[in-house]
N, C-alpha and C positions, 0 to 999 in steps of 0.2 A: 238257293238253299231252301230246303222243304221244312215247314215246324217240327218235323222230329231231329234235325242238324241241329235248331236253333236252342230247342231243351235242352238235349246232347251237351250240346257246348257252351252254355249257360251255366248247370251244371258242373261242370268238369273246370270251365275256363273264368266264368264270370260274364257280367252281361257286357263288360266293355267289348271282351273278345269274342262277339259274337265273329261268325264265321271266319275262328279261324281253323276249325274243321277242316276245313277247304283249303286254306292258305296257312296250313303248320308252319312253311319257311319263313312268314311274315311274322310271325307272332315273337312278343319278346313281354318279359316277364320278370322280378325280382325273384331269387331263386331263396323261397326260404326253409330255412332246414327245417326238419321236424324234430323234434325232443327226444333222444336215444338215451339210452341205461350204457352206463360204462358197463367194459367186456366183465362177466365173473358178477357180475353186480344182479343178476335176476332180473325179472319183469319192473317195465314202470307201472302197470296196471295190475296188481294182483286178479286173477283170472279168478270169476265165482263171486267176487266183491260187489260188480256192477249192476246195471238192470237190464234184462233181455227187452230189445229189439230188434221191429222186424221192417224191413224196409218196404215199400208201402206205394212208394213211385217206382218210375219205370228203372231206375237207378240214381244212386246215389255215390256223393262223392266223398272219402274221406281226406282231410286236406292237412297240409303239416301247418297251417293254423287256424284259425278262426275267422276266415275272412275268406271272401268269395277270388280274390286275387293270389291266394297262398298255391302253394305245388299241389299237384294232385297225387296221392301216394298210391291209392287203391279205388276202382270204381267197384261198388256192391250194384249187384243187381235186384230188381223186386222179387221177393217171399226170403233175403236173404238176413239171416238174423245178426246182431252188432249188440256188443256188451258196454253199456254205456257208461260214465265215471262222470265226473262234475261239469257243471256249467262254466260259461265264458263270463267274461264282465254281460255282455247282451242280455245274457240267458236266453238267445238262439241258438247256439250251438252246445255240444256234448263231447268231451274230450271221450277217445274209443281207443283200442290198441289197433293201428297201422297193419300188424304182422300176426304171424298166426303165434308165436313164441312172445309176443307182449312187451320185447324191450323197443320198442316203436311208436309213441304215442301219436294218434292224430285226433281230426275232431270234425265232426260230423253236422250238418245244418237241420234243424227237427223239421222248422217250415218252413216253407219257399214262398214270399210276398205273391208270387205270382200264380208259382205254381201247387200253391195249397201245399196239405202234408207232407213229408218225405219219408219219415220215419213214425212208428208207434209203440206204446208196449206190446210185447208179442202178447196176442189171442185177443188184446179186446177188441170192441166193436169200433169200425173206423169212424173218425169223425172228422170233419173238415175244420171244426172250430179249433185254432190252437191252443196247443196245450199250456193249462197254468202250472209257472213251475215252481210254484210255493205250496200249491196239489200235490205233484207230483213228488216233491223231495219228502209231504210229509207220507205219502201213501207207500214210498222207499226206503226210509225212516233216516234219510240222511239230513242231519241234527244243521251241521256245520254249515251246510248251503242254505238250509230253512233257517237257521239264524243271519247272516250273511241277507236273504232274501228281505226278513224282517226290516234286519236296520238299514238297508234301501228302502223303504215306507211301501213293501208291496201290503196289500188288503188281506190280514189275518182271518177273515171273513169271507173270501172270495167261493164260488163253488166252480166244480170244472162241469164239463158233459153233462155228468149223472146227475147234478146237482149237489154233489157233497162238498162239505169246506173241506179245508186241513185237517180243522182236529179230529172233524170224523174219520177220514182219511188213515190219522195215524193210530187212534184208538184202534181204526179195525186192524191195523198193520200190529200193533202190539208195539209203538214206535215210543216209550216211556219218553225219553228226551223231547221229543216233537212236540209230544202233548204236552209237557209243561212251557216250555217256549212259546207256543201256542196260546196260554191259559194264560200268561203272563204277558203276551201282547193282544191282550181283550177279547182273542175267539170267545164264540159264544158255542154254549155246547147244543143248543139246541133252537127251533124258531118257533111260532107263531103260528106258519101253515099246516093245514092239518095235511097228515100223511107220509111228513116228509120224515127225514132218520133223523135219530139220537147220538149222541157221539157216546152215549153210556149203554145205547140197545147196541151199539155195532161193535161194544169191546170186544179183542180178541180174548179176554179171560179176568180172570175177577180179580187179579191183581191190578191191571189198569184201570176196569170199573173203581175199586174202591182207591185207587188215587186221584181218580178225575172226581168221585165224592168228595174224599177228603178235602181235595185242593178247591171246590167249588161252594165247599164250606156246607154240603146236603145230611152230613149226619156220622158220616165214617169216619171214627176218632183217629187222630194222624198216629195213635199209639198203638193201634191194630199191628196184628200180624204181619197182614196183605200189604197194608200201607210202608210199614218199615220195612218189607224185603223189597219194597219198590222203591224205595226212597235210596235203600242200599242198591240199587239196580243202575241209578240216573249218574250220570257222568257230574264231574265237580261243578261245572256250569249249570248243568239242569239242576241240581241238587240244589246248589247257591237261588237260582230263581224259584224253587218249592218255596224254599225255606223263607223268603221273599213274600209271596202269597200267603202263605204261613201267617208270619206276622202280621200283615193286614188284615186279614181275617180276626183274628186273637183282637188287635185294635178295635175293628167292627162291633166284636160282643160286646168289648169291654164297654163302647160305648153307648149298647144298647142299656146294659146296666146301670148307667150313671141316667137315662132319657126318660126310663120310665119304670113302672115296681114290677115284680115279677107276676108274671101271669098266675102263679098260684095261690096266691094271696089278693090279688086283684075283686074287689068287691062290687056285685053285680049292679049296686046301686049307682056307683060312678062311671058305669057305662055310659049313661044318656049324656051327663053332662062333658064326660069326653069327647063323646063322638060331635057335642053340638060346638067344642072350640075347634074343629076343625076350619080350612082355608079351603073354597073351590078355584079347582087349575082348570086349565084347557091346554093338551097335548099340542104342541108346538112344533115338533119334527113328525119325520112320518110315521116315526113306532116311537114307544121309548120302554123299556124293559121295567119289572118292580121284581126287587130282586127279593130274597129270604134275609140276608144281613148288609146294610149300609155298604158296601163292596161292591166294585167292577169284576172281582171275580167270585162272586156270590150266585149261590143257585138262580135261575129266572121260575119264578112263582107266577108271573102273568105278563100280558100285554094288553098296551093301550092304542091307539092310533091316532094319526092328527085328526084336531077336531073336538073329540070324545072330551068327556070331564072327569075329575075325580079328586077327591075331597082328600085332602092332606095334613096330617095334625104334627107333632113335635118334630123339630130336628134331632139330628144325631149332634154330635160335640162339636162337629168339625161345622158344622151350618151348611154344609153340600147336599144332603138327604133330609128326606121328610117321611114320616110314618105313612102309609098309607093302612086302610082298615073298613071294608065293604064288607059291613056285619059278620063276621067271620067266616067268611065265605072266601075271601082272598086278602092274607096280609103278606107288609113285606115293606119294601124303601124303594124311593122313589130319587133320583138326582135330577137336581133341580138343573144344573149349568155344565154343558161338555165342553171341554178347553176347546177343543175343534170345530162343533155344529153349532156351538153360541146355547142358547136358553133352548130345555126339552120343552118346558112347561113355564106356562106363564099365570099366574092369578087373573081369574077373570071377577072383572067390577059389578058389582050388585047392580051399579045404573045402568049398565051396559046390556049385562041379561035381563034386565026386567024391560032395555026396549026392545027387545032382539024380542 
């Protein structure tokens, strides 16, 4: 049996059945049915819903389940394109239509452990690295899988290929749902390195710009125009988690206002002795963000690195945040404690620095 038999039928059969190419009468199998549309009933895949792929190996197999040992219903060959529909529990495979009429569902393998890609989006540039598919569902703008993805604890921060997250991903898709589910499990809309994109420079239109403002809390009153026809845009879930951010945010100011007097009234004389009650930190993780308001989903105003210092004055209500204020040059909040990475930042001791 020569290595194009053994792909072949790997492929097609699964790696237990290797060679059985050769010996078809040996071979034996559970025969599982694939998922049909009662007669009269229409497609199981609405046709035009999915996302265009293109198949990328030498062939591929659609199977009547999700598993390397299921029927084989149809082999695709490479350059040949497949309409794809939701993920498996794995999220290696893609359920496809079987038939050219749609009432035949099967499901497709994207990468092969061995044999690298199988499948890709039609036209982009091939890559070997597999594809993330909390990327992909938000770059497709499908809500239901990208939430699904979420509450399995995948990385709301992850980038694929190109180096984009999700929420870039779905801002530039114009994916309203995505972005908020997104915003509401801690993506960040922007980094640190210089060069890299915005999830607000890549919106597909200023509706989703000024809801990724609004909801980040950067200056676009949620009473706008833009904002309520987007608000009226997001499914009952997405809306429930706006409205979520929402009020966090409102809490945020409100606690700004109870922490300290308003900056226009603030008299120039009480600067020095301000800025001298401040506490010196030392970054404890390897970044930690200073946002615009006491909030995880608050604009990012600056970055710190492990190591680095920086001198921090009143808390907010909650004692999770602390003022940050580098002569007016960068202000914002800082959180002191992430229920997950332990302490961002730690007070460092006058004895300690003076023998350092």
């Amino acid at each position: 049996e020569n290595d194009g038999d053994t792909v072949l039928t790997e492929l097609l059969f699964g790696q237990s059945d290797r060679g059985s190419v050769k010996r078809t009468g040996a071979l034996t199998r559970t025969l599982i049915r694939p998922e049909t549309s009662a007669p009269g009933c229409g497609p199981l895949l609405r046709p035009g819903a999915g996302a265009a792929y293109e198949v990328v190996f030498d062939r591929v197999a659609i199977r009547s389940a999700p598993t390397v040992h299921a029927t084989t219903l149809e082999v695709k060959p490479q350059g040949s394109l497949l309409e794809l529909f939701d993920w498996d529990d794995s999220r290696l495979w893609r359920r496809c239509p079987a038939d050219l009429s749609g009432t035949t569902a099967g499901w497709a393998m994207l990468d092969h452990p061995e044999f690298g890609p199988l499948l890709r989006p039609k036209g982009s540039v091939l890559c070997v690295r597999p594809l993330e598919p909390l990327c992909v569902a938000a770059a497709e703008g499908r809500d239901e899988d990208l939430q699904r993805f979420l509450a399995q604890g995948l990385d709301a921060n992850v980038r694929n290929a190109d180096g984009l997250s999700p929420l870039m991903l779905a801002s530039q898709a114009g994916a309203l749902n995505c972005v908020v589910h997104l915003l509401e499990a801690r993506a960040v809309s922007s980094t640190s390195v210089p060069g890299t994109a915005d999830a607000m420079e890549l919106a597909s239109s200023t509706q989703v710009r000024s809801l990724l403002e609004a909801l980040l809390g950067q200056g676009t009153p949620s009473t706008s125009d833009e904002v309520v026809e987007a608000l009226g845009n997001l499914s009952l879930a997405a809306r429930l988690a706006a409205d979520r951010i929402m009020e966090e945010l409102a809490e945020a100011e409100a606690q700004i206002s109870e922490v300290r007097p308003r900056a226009d009234i603030l008299d120039a004389a009480l600067l020095p002795a301000k800025k001298s009650g401040g506490t010196l930190y030392e970054v404890n993780h390897k970044a930690v963000a200073i946002r615009y308001l006491p909030s995880v989903h608050s604009e990012i105003v600056g970055t710190r690195i492990r190591g680095q210092t920086l001198t921090l004055f009143e808390a907010d209500a909650s004692g999770r945040w602390r003022r940050f204020d580098s002569d007016g040059c960068e202000e914002g909040w800082v959180l002191l404690h992430h229920h997950e990475l332990g302490d961002l930042v730690r007070p460092v001791h006058r004895e300690a620095k003076q023998n350092s």
